[in-house]
N, C-alpha and C positions, 0 to 999 in steps of 0.2 A: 344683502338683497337675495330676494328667493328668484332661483331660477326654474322656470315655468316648463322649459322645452321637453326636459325628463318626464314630466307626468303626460305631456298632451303624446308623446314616443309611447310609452306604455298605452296608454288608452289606446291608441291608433294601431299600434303593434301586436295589440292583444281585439282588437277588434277586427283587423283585415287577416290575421293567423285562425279566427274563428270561422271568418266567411271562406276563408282555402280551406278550410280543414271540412268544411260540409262539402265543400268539392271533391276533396279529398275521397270523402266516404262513397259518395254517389261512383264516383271512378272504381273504386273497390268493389261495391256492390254490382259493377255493371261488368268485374273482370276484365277492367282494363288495364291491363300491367302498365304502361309505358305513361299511361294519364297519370295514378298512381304514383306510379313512382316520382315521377314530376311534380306532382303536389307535394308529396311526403320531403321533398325536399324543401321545395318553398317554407312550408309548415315549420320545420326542422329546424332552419336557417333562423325563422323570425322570433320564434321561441326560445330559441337557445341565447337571442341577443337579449331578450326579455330576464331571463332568467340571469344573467349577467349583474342587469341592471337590478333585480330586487335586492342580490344579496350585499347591495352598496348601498340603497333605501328601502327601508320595510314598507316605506311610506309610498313606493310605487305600484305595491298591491290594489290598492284602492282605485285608482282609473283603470289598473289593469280588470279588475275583475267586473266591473263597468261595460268595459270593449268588451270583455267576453260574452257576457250576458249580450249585449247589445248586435255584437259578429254574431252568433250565433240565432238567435231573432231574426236579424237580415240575410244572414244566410242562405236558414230555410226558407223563407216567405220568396227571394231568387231564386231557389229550385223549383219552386212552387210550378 
């Protein structure tokens, strides 16, 4: 039986590490150290558990890169 939870964790993972990470930027560009750094951690954290997860399914690439595209769209159109 396929288990499902791993891919909808990557999409989700990789979609809410998109939308921090354009926070991310906005906080950098506005030279706010302490914002910054606070995101970069969040970012950091969610990423690196991502990154975990691909190198045990290649096949988690594919929602991943999904969310990204998808965080990042939502992202900006939120900074907006």
């Amino acid at each position: 039986m396929i288990e499902y939870w791993p891919y909808f964790a990557a999409f989700f993972g990789m979609f809410f590490t998109d939308i921090f990470y354009t926070y991310y930027l906005g906080a950098v560009q506005d030279r706010n150290a302490l914002a910054s750094a606070n995101w970069a951690v969040v970012v950091y954290v969610i990423a690196s558990m991502l990154v975990i997860g691909y190198t045990s399914d290649h096949w988690l690439l594919l929602p991943a890169i999904i969310g990204a595209w998808l965080g990042t769209y939502i992202g900006i159109k939120l900074k907006k």
